[in-house]
GUDRENZA-23055 format. One line per 2 residues: number of its first residue (from 1); their letters; for each residue z, y, x of N, C-alpha, C. Coordinates in steps of 0.2 Angstrom, whole numbers, plus 5000, padded with zeros to 4 digits. Layout:
# GUDRENZA-23055
NUM> A> Z Y X Z Y X Z Y X  ...
This chain:
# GUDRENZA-23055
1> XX> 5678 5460 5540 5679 5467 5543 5676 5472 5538  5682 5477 5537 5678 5481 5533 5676 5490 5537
3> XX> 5669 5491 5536 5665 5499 5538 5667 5502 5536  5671 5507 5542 5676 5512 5540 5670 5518 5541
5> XX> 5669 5524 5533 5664 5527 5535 5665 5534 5536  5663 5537 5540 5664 5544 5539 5656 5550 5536
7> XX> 5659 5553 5531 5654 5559 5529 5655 5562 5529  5649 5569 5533 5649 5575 5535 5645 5578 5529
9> XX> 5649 5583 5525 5646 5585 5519 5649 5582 5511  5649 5588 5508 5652 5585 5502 5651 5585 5495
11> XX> 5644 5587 5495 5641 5593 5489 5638 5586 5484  5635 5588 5481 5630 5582 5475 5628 5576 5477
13> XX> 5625 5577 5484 5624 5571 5489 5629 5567 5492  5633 5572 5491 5640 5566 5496 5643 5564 5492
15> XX> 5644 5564 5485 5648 5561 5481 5644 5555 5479  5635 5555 5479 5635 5550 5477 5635 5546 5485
17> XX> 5634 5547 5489 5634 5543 5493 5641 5538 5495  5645 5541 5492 5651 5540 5491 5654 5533 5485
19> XX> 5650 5536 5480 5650 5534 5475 5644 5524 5475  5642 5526 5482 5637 5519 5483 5638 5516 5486
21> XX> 5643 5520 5491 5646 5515 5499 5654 5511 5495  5657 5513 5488 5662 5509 5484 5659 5505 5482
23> XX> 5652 5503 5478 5650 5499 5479 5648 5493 5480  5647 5492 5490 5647 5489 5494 5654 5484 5495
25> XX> 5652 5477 5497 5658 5473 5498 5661 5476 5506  5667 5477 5507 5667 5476 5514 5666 5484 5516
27> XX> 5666 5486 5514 5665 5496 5516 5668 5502 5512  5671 5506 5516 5677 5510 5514 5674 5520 5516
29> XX> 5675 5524 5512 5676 5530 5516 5684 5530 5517  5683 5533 5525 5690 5534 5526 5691 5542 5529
31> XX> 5683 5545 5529 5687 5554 5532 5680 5559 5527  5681 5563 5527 5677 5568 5525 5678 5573 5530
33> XX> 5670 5577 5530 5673 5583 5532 5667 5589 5528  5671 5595 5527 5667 5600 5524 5668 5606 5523
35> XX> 5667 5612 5526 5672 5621 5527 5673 5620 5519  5669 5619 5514 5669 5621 5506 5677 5618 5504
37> XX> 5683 5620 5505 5687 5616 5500 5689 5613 5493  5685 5618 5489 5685 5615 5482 5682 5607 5484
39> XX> 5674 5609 5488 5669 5603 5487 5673 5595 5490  5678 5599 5495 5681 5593 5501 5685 5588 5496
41> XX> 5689 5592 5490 5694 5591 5489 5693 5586 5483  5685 5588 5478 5682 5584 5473 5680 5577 5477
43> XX> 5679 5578 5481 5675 5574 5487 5678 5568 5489  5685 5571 5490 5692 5567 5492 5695 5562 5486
45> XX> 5692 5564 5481 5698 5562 5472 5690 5555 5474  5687 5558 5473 5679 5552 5473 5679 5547 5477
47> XX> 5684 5549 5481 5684 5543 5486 5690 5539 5486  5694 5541 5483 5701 5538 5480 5707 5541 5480
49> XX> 5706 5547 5484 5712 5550 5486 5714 5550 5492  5717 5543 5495 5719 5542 5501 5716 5543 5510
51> XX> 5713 5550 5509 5707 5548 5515 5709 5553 5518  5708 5554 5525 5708 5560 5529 5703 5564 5525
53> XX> 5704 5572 5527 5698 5576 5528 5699 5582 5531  5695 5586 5534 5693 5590 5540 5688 5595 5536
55> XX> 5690 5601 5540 5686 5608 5537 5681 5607 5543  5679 5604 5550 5674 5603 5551 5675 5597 5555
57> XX> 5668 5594 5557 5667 5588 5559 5666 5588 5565  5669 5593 5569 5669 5590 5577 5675 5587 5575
59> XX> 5682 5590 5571 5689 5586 5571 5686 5579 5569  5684 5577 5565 5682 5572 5560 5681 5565 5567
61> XX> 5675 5570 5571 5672 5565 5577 5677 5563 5582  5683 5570 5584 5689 5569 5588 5693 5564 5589
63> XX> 5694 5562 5580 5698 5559 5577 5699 5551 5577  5689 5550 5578 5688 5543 5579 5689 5537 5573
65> XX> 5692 5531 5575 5694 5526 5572 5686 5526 5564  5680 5526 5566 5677 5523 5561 5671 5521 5564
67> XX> 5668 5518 5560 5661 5512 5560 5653 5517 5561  5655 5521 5555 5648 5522 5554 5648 5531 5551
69> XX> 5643 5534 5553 5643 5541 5550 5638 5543 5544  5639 5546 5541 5633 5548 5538 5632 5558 5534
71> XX> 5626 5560 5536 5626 5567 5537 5623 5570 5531  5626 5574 5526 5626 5576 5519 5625 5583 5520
73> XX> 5626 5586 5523 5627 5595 5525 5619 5597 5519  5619 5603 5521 5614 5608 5520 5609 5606 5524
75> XX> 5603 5607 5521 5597 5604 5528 5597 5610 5534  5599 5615 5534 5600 5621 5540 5604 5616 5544
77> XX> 5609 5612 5543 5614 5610 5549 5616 5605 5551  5610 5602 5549 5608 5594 5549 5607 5595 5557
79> XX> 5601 5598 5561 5602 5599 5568 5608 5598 5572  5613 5605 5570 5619 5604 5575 5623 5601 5573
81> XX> 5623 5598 5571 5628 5592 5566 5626 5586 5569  5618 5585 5570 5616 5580 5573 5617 5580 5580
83> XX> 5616 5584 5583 5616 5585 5590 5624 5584 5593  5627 5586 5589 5636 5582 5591 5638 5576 5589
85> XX> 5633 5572 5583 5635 5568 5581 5632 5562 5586  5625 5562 5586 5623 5560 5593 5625 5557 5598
87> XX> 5629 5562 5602 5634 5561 5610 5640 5555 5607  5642 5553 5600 5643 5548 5597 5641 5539 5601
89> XX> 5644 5534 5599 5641 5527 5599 5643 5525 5591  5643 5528 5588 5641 5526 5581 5636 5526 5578
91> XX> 5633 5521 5572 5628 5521 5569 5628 5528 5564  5622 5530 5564 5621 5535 5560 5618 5534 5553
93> XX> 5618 5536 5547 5614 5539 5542 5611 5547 5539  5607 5547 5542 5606 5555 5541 5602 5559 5536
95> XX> 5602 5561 5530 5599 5564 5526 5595 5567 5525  5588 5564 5521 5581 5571 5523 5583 5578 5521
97> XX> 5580 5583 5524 5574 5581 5531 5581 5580 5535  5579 5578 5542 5579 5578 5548 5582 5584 5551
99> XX> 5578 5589 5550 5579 5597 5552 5574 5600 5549  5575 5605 5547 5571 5611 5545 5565 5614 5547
101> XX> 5565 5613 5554 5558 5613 5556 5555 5605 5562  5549 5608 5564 5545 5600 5568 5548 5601 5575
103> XX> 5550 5607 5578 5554 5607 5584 5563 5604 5583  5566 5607 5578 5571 5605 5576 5574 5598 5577
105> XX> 5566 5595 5575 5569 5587 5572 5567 5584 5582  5561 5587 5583 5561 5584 5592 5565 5585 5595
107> XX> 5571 5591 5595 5576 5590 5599 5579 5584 5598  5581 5583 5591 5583 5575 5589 5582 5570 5590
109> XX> 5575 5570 5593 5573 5564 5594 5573 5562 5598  5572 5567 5604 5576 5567 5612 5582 5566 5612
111> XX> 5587 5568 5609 5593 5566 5609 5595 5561 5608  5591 5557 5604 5592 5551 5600 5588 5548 5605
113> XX> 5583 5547 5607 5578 5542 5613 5584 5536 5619  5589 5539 5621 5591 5535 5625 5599 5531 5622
115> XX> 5601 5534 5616 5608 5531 5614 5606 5523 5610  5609 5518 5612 5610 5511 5610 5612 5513 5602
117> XX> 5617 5515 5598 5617 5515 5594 5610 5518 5587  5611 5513 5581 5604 5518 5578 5607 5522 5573
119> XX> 5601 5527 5572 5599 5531 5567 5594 5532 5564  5597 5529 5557 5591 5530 5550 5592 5536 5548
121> XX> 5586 5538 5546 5585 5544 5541 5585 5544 5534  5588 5542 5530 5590 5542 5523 5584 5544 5519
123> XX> 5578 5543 5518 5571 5541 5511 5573 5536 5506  5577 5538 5502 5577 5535 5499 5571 5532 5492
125> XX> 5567 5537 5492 5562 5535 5487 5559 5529 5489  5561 5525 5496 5555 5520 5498 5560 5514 5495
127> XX> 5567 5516 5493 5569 5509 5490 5573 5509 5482  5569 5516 5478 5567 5516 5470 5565 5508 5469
129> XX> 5567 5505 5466 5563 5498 5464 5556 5499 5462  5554 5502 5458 5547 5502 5457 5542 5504 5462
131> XX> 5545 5508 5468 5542 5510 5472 5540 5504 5477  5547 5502 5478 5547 5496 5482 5544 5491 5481
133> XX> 5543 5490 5473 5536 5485 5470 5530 5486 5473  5528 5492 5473 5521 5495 5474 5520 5492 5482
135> XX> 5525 5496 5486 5524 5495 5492 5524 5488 5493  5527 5481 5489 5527 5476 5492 5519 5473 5489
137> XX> 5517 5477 5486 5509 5474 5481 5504 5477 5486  5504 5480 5485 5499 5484 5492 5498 5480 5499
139> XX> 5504 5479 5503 5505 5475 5507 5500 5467 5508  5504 5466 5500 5501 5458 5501 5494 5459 5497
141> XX> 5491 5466 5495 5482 5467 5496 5482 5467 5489  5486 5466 5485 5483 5468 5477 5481 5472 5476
143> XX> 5481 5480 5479 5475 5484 5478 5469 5483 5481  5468 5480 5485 5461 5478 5491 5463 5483 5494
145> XX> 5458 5489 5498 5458 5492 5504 5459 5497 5501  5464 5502 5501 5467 5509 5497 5463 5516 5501
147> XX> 5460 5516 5497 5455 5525 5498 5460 5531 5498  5464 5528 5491 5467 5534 5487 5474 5534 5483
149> XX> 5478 5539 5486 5485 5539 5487 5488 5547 5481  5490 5545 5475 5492 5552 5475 5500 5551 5470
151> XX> 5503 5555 5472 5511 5557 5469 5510 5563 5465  5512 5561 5459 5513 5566 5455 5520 5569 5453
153> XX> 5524 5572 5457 5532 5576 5455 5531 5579 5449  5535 5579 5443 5535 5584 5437 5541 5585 5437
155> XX> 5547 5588 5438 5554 5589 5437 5556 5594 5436  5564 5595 5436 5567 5601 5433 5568 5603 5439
157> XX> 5571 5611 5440 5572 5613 5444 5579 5614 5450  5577 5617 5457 5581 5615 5461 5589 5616 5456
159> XX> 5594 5611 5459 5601 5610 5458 5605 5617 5456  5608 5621 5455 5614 5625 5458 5618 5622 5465
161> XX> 5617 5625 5471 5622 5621 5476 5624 5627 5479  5631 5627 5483 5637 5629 5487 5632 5635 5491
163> XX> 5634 5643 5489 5631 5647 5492 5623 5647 5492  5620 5646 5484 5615 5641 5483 5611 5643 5492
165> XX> 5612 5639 5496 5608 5638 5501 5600 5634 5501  5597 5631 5495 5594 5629 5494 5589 5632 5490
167> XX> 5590 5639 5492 5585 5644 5488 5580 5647 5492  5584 5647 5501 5577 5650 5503 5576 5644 5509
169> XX> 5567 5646 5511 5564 5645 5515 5568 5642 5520  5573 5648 5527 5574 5648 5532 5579 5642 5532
171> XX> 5582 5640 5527 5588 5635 5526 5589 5630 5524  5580 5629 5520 5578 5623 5519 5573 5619 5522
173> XX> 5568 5624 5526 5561 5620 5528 5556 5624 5524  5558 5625 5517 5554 5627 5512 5553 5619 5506
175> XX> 5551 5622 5501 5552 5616 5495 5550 5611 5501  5543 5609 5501 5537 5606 5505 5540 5601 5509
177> XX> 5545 5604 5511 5552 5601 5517 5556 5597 5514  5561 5602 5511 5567 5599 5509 5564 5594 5502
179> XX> 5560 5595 5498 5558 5590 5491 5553 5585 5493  5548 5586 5498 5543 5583 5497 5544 5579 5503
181> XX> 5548 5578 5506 5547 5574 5517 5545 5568 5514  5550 5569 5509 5548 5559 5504 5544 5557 5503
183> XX> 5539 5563 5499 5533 5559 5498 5528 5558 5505  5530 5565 5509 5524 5561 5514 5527 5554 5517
185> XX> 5534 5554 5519 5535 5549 5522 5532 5541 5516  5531 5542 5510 5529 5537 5509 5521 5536 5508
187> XX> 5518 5540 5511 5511 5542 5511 5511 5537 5517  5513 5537 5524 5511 5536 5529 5514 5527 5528
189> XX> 5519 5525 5524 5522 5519 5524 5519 5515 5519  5514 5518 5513 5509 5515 5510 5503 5512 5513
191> XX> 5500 5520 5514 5495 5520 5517 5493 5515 5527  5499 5516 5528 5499 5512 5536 5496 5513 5539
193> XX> 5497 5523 5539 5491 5525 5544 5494 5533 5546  5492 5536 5551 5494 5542 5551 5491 5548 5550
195> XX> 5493 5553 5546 5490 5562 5544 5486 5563 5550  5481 5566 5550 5478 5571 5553 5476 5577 5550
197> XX> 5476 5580 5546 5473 5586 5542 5478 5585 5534  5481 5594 5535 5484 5595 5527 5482 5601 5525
199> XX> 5481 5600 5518 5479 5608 5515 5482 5607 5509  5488 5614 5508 5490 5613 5502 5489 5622 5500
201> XX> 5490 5622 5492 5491 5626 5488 5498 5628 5483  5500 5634 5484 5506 5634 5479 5508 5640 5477
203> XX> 5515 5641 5473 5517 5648 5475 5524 5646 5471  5528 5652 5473 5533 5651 5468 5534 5659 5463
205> XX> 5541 5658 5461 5544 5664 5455 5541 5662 5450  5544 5658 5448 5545 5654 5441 5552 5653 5439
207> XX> 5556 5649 5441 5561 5644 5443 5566 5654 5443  5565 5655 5449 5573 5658 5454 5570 5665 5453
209> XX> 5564 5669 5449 5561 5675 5449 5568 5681 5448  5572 5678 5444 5577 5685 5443 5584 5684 5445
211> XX> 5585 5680 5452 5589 5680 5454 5590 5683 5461  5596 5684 5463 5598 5688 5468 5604 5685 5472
213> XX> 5602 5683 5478 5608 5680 5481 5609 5685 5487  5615 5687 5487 5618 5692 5497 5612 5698 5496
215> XX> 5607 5700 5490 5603 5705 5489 5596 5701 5493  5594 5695 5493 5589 5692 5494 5586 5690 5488
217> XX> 5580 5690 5487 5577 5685 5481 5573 5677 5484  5575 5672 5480 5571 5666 5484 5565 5667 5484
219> XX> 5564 5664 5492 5555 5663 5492 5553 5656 5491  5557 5650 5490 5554 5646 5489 5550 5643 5484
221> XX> 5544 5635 5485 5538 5637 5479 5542 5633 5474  5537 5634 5469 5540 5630 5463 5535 5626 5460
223> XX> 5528 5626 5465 5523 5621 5461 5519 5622 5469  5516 5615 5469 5512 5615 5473 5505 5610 5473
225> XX> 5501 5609 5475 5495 5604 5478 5495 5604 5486  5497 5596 5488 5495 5596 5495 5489 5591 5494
227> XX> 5484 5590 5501 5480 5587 5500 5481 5584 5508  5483 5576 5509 5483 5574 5516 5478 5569 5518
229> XX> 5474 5571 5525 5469 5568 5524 5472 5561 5531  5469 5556 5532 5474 5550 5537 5470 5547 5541
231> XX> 5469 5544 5546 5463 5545 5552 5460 5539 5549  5463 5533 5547 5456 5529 5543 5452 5532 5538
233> XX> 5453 5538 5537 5450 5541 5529 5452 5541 5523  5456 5536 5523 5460 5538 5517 5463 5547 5513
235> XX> 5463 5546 5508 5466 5554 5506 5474 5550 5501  5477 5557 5503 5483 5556 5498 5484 5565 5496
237> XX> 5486 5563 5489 5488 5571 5487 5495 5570 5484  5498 5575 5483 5505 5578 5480 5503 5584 5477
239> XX> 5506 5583 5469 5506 5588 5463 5512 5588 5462  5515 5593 5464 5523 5593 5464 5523 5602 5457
241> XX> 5528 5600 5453 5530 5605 5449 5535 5604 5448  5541 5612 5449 5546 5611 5448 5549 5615 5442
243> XX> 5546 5614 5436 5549 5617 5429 5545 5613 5424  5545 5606 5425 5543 5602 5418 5549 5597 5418
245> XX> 5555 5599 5415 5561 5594 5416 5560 5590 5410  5553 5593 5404 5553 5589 5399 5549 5582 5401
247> XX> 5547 5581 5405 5543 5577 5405 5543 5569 5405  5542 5565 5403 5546 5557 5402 5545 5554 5409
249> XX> 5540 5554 5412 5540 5551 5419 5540 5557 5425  5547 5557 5430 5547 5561 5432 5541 5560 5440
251> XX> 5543 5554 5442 5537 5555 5447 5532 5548 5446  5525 5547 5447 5522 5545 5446 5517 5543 5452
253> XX> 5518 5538 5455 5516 5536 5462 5509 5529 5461  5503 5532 5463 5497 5528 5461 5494 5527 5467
255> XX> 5491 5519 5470 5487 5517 5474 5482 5515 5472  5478 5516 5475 5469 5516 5472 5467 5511 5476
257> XX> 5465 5505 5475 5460 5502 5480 5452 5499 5476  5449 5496 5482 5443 5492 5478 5447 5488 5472
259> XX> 5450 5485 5474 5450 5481 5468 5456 5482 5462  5462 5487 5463 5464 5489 5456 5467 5496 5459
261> XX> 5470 5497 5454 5474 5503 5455 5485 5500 5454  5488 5505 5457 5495 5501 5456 5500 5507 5456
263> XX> 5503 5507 5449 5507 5513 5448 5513 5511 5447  5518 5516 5452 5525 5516 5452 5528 5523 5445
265> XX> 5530 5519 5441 5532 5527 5435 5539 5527 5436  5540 5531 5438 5549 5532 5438 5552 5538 5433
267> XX> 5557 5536 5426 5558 5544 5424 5563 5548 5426  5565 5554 5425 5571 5557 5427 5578 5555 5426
269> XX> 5583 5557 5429 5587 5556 5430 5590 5555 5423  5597 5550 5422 5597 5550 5414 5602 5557 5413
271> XX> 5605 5560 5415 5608 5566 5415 5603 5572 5413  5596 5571 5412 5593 5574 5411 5588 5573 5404
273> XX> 5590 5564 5404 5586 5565 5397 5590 5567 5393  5587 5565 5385 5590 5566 5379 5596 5560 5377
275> XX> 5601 5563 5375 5606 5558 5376 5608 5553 5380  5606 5557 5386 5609 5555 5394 5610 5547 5396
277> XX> 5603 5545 5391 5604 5538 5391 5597 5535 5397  5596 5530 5400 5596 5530 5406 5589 5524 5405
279> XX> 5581 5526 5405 5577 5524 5403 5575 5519 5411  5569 5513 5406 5569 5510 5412 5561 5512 5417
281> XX> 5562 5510 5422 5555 5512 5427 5551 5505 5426  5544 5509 5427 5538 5504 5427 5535 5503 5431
283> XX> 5532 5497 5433 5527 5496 5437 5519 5495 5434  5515 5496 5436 5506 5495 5431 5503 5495 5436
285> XX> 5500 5488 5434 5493 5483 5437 5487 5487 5432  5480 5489 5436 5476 5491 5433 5470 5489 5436
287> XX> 5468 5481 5433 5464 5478 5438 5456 5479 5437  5455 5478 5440 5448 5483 5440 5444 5476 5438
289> XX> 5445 5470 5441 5440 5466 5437 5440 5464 5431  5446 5463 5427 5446 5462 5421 5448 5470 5417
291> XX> 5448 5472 5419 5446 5479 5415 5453 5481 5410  5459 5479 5414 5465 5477 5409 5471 5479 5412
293> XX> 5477 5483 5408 5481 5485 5414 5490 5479 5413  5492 5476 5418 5497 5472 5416 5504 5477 5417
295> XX> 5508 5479 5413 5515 5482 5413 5519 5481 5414  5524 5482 5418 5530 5478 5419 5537 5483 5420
297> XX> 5541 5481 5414 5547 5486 5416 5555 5484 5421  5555 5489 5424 5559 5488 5432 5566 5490 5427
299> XX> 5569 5485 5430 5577 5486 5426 5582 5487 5431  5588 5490 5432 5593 5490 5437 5598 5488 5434
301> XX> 5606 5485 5438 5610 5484 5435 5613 5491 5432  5617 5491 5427 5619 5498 5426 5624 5500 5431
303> XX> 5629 5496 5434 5634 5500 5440 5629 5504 5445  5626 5501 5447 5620 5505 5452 5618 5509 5449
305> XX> 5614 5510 5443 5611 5517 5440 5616 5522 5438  5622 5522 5439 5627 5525 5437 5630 5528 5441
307> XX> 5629 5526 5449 5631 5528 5454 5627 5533 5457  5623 5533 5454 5618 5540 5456 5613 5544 5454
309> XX> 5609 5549 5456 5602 5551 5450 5595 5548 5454  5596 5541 5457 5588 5541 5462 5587 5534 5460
311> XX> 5588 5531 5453 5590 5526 5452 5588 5520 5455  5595 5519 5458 5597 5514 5462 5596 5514 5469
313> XX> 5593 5517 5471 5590 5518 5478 5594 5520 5484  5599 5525 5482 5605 5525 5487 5609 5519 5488
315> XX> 5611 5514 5481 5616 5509 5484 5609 5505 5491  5602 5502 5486 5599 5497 5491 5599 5500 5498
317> XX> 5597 5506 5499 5598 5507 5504 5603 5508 5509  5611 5511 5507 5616 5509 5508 5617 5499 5510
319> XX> 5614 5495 5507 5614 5487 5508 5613 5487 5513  5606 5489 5514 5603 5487 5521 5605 5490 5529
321> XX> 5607 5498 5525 5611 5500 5531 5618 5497 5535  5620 5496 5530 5627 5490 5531 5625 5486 5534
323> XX> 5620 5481 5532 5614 5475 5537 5616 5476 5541  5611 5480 5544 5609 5483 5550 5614 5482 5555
325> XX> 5619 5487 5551 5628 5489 5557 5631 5480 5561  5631 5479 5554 5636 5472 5554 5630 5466 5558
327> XX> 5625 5466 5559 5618 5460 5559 5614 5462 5565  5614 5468 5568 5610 5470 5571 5604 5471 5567
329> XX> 5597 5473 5574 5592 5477 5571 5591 5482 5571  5584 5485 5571 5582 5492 5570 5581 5496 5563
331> XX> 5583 5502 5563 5583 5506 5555 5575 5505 5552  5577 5503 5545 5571 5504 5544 5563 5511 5543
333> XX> 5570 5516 5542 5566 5524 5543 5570 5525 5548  5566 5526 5553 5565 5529 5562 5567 5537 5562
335> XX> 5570 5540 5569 5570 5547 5570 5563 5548 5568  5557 5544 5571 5549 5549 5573 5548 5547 5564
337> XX> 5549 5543 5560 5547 5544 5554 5550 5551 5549  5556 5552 5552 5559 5558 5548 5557 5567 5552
339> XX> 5552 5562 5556 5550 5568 5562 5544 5569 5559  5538 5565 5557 5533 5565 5555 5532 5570 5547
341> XX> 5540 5566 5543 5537 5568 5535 5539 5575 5536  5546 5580 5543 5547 5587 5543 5541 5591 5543
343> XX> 5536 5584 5550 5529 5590 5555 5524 5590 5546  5523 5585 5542 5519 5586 5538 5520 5592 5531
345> XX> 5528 5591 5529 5531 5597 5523 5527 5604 5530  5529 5605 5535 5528 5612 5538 5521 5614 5539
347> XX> 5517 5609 5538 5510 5610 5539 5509 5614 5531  5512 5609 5529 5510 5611 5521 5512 5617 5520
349> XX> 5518 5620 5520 5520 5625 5520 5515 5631 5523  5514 5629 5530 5511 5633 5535 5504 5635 5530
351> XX> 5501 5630 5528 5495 5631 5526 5494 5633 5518  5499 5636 5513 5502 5638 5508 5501 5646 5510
353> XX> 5503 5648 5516 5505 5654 5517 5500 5656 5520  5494 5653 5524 5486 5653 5526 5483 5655 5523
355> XX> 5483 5649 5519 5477 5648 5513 5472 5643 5518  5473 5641 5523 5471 5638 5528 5471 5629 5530
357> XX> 5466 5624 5531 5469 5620 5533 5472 5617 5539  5478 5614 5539 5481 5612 5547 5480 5608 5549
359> XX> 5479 5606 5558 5478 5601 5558 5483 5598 5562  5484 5590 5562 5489 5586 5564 5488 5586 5572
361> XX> 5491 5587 5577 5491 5583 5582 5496 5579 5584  5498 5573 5583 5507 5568 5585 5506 5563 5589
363> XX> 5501 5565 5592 5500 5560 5598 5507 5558 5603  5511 5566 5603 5514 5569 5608 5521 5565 5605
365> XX> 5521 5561 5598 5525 5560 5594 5528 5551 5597  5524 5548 5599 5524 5540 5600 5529 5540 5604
367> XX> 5533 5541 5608 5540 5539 5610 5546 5540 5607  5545 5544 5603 5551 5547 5599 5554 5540 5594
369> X> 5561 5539 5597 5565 5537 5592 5562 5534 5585
């Protein structure tokens, strides 16, 4: 049987997702939809040509005859997109955030609470291979009991996208939101515990200072410190900076225990280095009894790292989402996880604009999807 797929969205993200679902054995895009027609139409050649497409996705949904959805849009329309997509019995894939704000994504998650059909939230950083190493080391206690959690982002700056909608606040969440959901989510998926207390630090007009879009200037940040605190006591931090695209590792994810330390080094995208040649990711054992660090380099096949800039991480998890359809099962990243990593980017944001810290209350969270 081959997963007939439909995507809502057609901009940088949709092409690769496109570009991950060919492939799969056994999985086909067969419609697109997107108002952008230049983007629908690049979107369409990517997909082989021969596919339906649609200026908007109620036709898409009208239209029927597929397996599976998956939602690429601008983060602003990720809600009403979802909330039509929803009233659906198709599997969903939907890409962070969730929604733009922590009310936005609980409509969603009510929505989503009583349909048979699942929906995962697209994090893909949790299945970066090196990342996936950490998390599988951790688990089985190589670090001992982990205190301390910090993500180091160094990269280049936000995209060019359609109407760049990705410049301000009200359309994206804010950086916090749209850049960073990943890293909380993978805060609370290392650490195995949940936020209660964020305090961040930031600002932006660096990046986007002399530009003007519809006579608006962007407010979003371009550097930040969050500080998350977790109800065992653990801390996790985010050093997020968005104008160092020289950097050799662009994000750099460290768990701290009694007994070592364990780093996930991932570099930037190969379209970014020098001679767009496509470096490999590390993983580092730094054991603390014998005072020695062991290195190990994470290698991908190359059709996988070609398919995308998160290397490799869209096909694997494309793989499992395919599992899932065809196998049954529950999504690995949950509506309430894509709910939690919105409520924690909006704390941090909130508390950027304070100078204050916030605190968590998600008690009210535990049913949610």
């Amino acid at each position: 049987m081959i997963l007939r797929y439909g995507i809502i969205g057609s901009g940088m993200m949709g092409h690769e997702h496109i570009r991950n679902i060919q492939l799969l054995d056994d999985a086909k895009v067969v419609a697109l939809a997107d108002p952008d027609r230049d983007m629908l139409m690049s979107a369409a050649r990517q997909a082989g040509g021969n596919i339906r497409t649609y200026f908007t996705h109620q036709e898409m949904l009208a239209d029927g005859e597929l397996d599976a959805l998956v939602i690429v849009a601008p983060n602003h329309l990720h809600h009403p997109i979802m909330m039509d997509c929803l009233k659906t019995d198709l599997p969903i894939l939907c890409e962070k955030p969730l929604g733009v704000t922590q009310a936005e994504c609980e409509e969603i998650a009510a929505a989503a609470l009583p349909r048979k059909a699942p929906v995962w939230v697209a994090m893909e950083y949790r299945y970066m291979p090196p990342v996936a190493r950490l998390i599988e080391e951790v688990s089985d206690g190589r670090a001992g009991q982990l205190r301390m959690l910090s993500i180091r982002e160094h990269r280049f700056p936000f995209l060019d996208k359609v109407k760049h909608w990705n410049r301000f606040n009200a359309q994206t969440g804010g950086t916090l939101v749209e850049k960073c959901c990943h890293f909380f989510d993978l805060m609370r998926l290392i650490l195995k515990d949940e936020p209660v207390r964020v305090y961040a630090s930031g600002a932006g007009g660096v990046n986007h200072a002399d530009e003007v879009v519809d006579g608006k200037t962007p407010d979003i940040l371009d550097f930040a410190y969050v500080l998350v605190e977790f109800a065992g006591g653990a801390r996790a931090m985010l050093d997020l900076c968005m104008f160092a695209e020289g950097s050799y590792w662009q994000e750099v994810i460290s768990a701290t225990g009694n007994l070592a330390r364990l780093d996930a080094k991932i570099p930037g995208p190969a379209r970014f280095a020098p001679g767009g040649k496509e470096r490999a990711s590390q993983f580092v054992i730094a054991n603390r009894g014998t005072k020695q660090e062991e290195i190990h380099e994470i290698h991908v096949d190359e059709s996988i790292l070609a398919a995308g800039d998160h290397h490799g991480s869209t096909f694997f998890q494309h793989q499992k989402f395919a599992d899932m359809i065809r196998n049954g099962g529950q999504p690995e990243v949950s509506v309430r996880d894509g709910l939690i990593a919105v409520a924690v980017g909006a704390a941090a944001e909130e508390s950027v604009r304070t100078g204050m810290p916030v605190e968590l209350n998600l008690t009210h969270l535990q049913g949610a999807a």
